[in-house]
KOLPA-790885 format. One record per residue: residue number from 1; x, y, z of N, C-alpha, C in turn. Coordinates in Angstrom, 3 decimals, m for minus. Example, Ala and Ser with C-alpha at 12.3 -4.5 7.8 and 13.67 -1.06 7.14 Angstrom:
REM KOLPA-790885
{1; {13.190; m5.690; 7.800}; {12.300; m4.500; 7.800}; {13.200; m3.300; 7.800}}
{2; {12.850; m2.250; 7.080}; {13.670; m1.060; 7.140}; {12.900; 0.030; 7.870}}
//
This chain:
REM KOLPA-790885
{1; {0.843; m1.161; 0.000}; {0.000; 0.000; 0.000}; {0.895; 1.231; 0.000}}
{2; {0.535; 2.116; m0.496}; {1.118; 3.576; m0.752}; {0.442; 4.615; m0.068}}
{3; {0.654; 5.136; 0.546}; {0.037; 6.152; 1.317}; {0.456; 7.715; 0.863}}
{4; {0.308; 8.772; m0.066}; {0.330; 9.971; m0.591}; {m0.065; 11.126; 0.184}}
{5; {1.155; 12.119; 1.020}; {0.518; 13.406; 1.787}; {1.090; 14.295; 1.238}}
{6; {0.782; 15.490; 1.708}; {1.243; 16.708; 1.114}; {1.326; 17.787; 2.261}}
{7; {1.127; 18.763; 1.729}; {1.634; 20.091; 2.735}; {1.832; 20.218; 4.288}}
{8; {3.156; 18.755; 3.779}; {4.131; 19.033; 5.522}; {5.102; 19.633; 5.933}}
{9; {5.588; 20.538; 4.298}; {6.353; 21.267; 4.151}; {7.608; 20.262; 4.069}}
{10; {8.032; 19.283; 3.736}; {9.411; 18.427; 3.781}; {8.875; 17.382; 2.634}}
{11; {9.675; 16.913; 2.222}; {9.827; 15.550; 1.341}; {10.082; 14.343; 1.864}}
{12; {9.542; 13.280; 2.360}; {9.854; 12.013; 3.099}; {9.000; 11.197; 2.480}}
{13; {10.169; 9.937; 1.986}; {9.576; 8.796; 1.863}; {10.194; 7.616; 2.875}}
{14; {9.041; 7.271; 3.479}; {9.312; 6.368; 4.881}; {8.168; 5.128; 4.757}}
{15; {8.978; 4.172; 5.316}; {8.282; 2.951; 5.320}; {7.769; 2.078; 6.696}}
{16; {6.557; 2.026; 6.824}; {6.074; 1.561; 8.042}; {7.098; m0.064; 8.418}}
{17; {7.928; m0.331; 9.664}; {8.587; m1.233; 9.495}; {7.359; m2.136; 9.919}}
{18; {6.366; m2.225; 10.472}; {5.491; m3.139; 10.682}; {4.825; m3.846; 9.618}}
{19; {4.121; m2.891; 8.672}; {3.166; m2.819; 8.005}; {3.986; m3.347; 6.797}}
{20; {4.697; m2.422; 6.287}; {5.674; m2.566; 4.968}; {4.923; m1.262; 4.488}}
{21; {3.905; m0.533; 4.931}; {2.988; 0.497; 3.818}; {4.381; 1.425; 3.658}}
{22; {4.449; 2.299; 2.245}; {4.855; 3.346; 2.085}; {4.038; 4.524; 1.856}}
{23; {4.901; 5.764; 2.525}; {4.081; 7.097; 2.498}; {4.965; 7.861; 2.003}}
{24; {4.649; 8.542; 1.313}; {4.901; 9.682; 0.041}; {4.757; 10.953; 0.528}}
{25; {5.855; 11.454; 1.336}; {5.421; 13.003; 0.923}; {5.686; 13.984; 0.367}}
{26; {4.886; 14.911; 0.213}; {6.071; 16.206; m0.657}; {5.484; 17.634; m0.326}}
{27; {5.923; 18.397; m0.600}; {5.664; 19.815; m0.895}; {5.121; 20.732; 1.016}}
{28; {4.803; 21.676; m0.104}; {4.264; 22.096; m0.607}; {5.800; 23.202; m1.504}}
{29; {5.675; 23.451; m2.950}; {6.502; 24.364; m3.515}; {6.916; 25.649; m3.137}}
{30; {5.736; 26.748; m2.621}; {6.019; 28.209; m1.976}; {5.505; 28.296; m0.541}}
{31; {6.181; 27.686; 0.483}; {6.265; 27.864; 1.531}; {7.076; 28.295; 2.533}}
{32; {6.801; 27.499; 3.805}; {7.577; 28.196; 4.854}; {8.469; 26.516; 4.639}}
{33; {9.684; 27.035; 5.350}; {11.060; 25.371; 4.782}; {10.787; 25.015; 6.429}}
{34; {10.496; 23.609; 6.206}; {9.881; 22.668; 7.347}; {11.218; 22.995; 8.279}}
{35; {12.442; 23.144; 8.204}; {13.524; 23.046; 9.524}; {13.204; 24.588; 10.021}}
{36; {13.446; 25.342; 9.076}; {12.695; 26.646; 10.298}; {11.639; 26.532; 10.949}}
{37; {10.635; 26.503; 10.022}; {8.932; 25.864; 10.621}; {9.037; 25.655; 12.264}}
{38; {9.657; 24.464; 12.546}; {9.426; 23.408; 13.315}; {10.739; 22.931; 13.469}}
{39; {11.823; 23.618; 13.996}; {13.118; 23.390; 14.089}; {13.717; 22.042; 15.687}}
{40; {12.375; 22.038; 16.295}; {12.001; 20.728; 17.478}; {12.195; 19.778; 16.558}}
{41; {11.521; 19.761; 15.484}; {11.402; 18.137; 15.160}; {12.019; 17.813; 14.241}}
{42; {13.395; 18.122; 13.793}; {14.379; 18.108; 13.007}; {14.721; 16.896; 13.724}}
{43; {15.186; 16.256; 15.019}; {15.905; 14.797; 15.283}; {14.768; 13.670; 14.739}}
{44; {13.101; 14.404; 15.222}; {12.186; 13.379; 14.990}; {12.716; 12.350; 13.435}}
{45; {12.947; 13.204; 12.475}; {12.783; 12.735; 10.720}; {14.358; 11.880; 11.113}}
{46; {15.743; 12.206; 11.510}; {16.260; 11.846; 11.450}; {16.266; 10.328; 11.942}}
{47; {15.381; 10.184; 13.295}; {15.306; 9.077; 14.158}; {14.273; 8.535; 13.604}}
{48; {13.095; 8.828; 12.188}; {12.681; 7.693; 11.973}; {12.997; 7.466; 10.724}}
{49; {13.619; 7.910; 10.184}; {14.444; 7.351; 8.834}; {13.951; 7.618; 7.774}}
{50; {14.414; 7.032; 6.670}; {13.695; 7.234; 5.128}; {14.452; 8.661; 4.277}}
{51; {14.283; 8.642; 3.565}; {14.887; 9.911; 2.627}; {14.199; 11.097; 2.859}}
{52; {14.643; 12.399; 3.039}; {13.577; 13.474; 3.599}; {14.656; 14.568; 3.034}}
{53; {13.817; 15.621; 2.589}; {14.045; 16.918; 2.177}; {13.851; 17.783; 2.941}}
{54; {14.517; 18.607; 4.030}; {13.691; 19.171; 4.785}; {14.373; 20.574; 5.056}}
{55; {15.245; 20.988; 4.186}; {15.720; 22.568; 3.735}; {15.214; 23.267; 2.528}}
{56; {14.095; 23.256; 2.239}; {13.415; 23.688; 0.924}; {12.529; 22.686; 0.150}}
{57; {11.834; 24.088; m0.402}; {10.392; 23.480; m1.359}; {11.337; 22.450; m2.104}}
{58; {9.828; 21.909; m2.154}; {10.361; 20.417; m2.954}; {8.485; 19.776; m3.700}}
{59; {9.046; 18.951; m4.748}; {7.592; 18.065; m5.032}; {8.033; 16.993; m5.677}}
{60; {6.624; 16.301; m5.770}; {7.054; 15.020; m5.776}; {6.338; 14.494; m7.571}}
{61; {6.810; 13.455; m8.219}; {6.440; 13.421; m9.540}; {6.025; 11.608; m8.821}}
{62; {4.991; 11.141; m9.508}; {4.452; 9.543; m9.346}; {4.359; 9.178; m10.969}}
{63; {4.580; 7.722; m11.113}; {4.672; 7.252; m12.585}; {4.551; 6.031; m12.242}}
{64; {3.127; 5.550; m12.860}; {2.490; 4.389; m12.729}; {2.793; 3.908; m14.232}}
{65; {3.594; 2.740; m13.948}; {4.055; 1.890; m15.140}; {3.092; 1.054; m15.717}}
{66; {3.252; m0.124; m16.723}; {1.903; m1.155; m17.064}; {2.049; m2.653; m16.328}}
{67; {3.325; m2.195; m15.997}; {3.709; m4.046; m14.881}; {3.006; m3.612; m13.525}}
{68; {2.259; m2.339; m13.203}; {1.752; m1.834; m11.650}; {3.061; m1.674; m11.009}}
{69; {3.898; m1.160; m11.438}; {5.299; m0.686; m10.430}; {4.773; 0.735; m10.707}}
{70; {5.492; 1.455; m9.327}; {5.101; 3.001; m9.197}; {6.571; 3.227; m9.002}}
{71; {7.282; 4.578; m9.620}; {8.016; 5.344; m9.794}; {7.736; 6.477; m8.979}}
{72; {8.509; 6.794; m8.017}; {8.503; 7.920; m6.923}; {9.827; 9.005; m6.761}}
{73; {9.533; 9.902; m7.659}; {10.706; 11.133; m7.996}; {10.651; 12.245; m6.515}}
{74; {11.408; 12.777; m5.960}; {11.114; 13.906; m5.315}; {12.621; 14.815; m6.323}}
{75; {11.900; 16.620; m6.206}; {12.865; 17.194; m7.090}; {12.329; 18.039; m6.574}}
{76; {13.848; 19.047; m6.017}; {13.846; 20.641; m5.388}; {12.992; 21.245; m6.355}}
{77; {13.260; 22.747; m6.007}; {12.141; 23.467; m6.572}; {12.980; 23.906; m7.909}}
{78; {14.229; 23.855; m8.158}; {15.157; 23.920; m9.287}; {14.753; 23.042; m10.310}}
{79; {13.628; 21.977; m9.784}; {13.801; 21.103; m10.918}; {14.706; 19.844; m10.745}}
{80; {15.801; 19.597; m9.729}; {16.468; 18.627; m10.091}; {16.049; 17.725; m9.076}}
{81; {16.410; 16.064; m9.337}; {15.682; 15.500; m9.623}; {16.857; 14.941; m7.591}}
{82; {16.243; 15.116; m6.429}; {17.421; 14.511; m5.617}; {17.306; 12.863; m4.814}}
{83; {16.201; 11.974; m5.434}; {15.598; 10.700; m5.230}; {14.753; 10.256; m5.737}}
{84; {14.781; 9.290; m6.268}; {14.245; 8.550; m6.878}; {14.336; 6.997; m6.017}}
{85; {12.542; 6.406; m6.373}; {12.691; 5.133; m5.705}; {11.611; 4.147; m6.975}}
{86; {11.742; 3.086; m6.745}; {10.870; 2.293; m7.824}; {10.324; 1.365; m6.856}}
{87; {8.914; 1.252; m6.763}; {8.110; 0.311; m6.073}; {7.162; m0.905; m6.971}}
{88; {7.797; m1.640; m6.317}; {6.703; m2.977; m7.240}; {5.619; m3.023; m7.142}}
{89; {4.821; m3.878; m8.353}; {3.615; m4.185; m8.116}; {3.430; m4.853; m6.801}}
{90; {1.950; m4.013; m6.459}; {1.514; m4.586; m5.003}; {1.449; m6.129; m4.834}}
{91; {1.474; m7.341; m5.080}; {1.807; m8.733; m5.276}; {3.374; m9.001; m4.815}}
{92; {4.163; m8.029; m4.638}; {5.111; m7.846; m4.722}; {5.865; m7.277; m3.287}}
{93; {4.822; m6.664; m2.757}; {5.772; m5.447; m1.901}; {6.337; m5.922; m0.798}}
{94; {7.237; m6.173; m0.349}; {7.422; m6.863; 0.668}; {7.163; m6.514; 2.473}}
{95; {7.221; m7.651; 2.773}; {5.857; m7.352; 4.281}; {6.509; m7.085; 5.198}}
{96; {6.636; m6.800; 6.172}; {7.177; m6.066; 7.690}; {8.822; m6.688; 7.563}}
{97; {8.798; m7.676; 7.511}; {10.761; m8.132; 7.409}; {11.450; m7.734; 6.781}}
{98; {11.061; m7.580; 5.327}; {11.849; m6.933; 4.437}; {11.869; m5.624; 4.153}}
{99; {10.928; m5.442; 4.974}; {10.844; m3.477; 5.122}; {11.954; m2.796; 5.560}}
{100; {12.262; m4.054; 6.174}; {13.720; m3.191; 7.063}; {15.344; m2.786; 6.220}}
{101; {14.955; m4.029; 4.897}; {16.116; m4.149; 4.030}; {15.865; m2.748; 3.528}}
{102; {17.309; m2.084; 3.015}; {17.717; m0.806; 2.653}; {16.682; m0.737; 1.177}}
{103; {16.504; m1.643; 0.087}; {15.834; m1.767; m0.861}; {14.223; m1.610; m0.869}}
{104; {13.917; m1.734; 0.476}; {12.421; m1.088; 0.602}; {11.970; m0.374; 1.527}}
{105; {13.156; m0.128; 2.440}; {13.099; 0.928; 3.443}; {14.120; 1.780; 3.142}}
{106; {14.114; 3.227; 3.019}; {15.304; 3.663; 2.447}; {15.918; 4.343; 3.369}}
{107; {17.329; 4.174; 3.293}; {18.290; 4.851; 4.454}; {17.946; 6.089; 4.850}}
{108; {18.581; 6.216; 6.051}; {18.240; 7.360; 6.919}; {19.140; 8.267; 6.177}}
{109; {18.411; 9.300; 5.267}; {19.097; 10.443; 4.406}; {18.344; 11.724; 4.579}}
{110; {18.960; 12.838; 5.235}; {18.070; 13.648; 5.579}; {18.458; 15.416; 4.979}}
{111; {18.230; 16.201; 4.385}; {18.777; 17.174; 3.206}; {18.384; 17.952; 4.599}}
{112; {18.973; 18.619; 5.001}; {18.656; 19.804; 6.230}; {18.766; 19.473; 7.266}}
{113; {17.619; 19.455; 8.199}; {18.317; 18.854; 9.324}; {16.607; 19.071; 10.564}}
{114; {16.059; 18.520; 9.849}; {14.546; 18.381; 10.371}; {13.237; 17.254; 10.206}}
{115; {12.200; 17.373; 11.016}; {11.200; 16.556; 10.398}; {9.754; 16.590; 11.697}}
{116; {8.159; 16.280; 11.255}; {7.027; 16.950; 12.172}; {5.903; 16.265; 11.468}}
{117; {4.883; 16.518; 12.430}; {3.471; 16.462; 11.893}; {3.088; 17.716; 11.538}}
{118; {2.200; 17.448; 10.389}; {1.579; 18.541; 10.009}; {0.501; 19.458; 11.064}}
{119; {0.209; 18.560; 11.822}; {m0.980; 18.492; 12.784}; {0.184; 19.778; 13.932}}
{120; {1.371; 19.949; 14.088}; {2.618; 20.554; 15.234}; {2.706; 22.011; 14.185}}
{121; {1.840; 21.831; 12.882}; {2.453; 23.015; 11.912}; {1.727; 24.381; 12.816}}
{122; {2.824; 25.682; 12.521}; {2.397; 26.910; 13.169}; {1.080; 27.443; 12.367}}
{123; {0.260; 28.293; 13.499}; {m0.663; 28.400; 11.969}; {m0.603; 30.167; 11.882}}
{124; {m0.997; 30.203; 10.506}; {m0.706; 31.535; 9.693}; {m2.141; 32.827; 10.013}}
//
C-alpha cells in the first residue's frame, strides 16, 4: 500500500517497518522550509528514517508503469531531480521483514536537518 501526503512542508519517503505500507510526501513548492517551521522536530525525521528533504520546497512526480510498479521522484524546486525510488507491483511489496532491508526501506538520508506532523504546523 502507498500512502500519498502533502503540505508538511518536507519531502519524506518512509516505510512503516510493521506494516511494509509506504508514504509519500512532498511539498508544498512556496512555503515556509519545514527546519525553520518546526526546528524541534528536526531529530524526529532523522530518528525515523527514510529519505527526507527538509531545507526547501520540494515536489514530488508519481509514474504508474503497465507491470503496476510506481516510480517515486522527489525534485527541489530547481527542478532537479534529488531521489528517486521504484516500487513494485503490489503482489510484490514486501511485508514487515523486508521493510527493514535498505531496498524497501530507504536509508536514513536527511537534506537539512529536520522533520514533524503537520498536525505541530504553526498556523498563519
Amino acid at each position: 500500500m502507498i500512502v500519498l501526503s502533502g503540505d508538511y512542508h518536507l519531502a519524506w519517503h518512509i516505510v512503516d517497518r510493521e506494516t511494509g505500507i509506504h508514504e509519500l510526501i512532498a511539498g508544498p513548492l512556496d512555503a515556509w522550509v519545514f527546519e525553520d517551521m518546526l526546528p524541534q522536530h528536526v531529530q524526529d525525521v532523522a530518528k525515523h528514517g527514510g529519505f527526507a528533504i527538509i531545507d526547501g520546497p520540494n515536489y514530488g512526480v508519481l509514474e504508474i508503469k503497465q507491470d503496476g510498479s510506481v516510480v517515486a521522484r522527489y525534485h527541489d524546486d530547481k527542478g532537479k531531480q534529488k531521489y528517486r525510488t521504484v516500487l513494485t507491483d503490489p503482489a510484490e511489496v514486501p511485508g514487515p521483514e523486508a521493510a527493514k532491508q535498505p531496498s524497501a526501506a530507504p536509508e536514513p538520508t536527511v537534506t537539512g536537518s529536520s522533520s514533524a506532523s503537520a498536525s505541530t504546523a504553526p498556523r498563519r
